[in-house]
N, C-alpha and C positions, 0 to 999 in steps of 0.2 A: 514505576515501571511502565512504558509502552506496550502496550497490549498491540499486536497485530493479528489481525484473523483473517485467512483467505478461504474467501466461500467458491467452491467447485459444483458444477454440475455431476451429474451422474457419466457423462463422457469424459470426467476430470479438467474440464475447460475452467479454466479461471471466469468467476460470474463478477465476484467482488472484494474488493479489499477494503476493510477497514480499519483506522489506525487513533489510536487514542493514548493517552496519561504524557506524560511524563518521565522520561529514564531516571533520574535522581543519581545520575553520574557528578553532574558540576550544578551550578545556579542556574534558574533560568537564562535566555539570553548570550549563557557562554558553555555550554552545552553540548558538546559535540556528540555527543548520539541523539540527541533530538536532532539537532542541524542535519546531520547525516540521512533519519529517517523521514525528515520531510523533504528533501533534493530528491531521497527516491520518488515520494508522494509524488511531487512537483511535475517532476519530468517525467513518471508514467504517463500522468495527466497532460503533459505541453507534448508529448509525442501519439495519443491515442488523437489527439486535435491534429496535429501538423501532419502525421506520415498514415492516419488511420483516416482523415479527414468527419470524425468526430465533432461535434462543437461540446465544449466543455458544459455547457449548462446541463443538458441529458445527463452528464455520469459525473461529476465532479463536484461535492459538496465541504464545505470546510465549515465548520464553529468553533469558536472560540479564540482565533486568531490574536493573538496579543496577550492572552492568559498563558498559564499553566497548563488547564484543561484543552487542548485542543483535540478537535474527533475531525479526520481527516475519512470522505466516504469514495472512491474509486467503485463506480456499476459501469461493467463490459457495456456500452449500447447492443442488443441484438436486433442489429441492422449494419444497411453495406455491403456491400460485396463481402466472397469468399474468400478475398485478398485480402481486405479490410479487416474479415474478422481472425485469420491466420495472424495479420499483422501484429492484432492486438494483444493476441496469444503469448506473442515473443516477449512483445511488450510489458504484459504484468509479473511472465514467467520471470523475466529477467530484475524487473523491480524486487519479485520473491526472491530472489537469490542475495539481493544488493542486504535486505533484510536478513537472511539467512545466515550471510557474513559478517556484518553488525554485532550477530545474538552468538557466533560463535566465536569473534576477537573479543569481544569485551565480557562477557557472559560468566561467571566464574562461580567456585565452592560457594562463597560468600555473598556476592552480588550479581541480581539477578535485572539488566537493565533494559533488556525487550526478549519480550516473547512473544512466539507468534503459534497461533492455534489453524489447524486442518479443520475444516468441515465440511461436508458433500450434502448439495441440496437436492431433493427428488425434482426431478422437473412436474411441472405444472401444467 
């Protein structure tokens, strides 16, 4: 199963998303809810760069690329303007929903191929 977690601030702002396993839908490689949930990863990440002017290196981490195990890590920069960080907002909001709709077309009595967990971080 794909484990999704999205970490929220205390104002509910999306801080981070993290995404890990496996859905155990198909084989690796032909996999369409993995495929699926890393296009979200991808292009939260290629738009918080292009439309938030971001550089990926700050908030964009991947291991395991070519395994099974892949942990895909999504951190908001807090920085940028107040455009920049609205932007970003839409931006992971809308990645959570791409998820949300994943977990609830494929998602059934019997099998369970991504989930995603809420949690709220105290600020610091």
């Amino acid at each position: 199963m794909i484990t999704v977690i999205v970490e929220r601030d205390v104002a509910r702002n999306i801080r981070c998303v993290y995404m890990s396993g496996h859905s155990g839908y198909s084989e690796p490689g032909t996999d369409i809810i993995c495929a699926a949930a890393s296009v979200l990863c991808y292009t939260a990440a290629n738009a918080l760069e292009d439309i938030c002017g971001y550089d990926n290196e700050d908030f964009f981490r991947v291991s395991g690329e070519g395994t099974e195990d892949v942990n895909v890590r999504i951190e908001v920069p807090d920085k940028g303007t107040e455009e920049a960080r609205q932007r970003a907002q839409v931006i992971m909001r809308t990645a959570e929903l791409g998820f949300m709709s994943i977990s609830k077309d494929y998602n059934d009595k019997k099998n369970r191929y991504l989930e995603i967990i809420n949690s709220t971080t105290p600020e610091v």
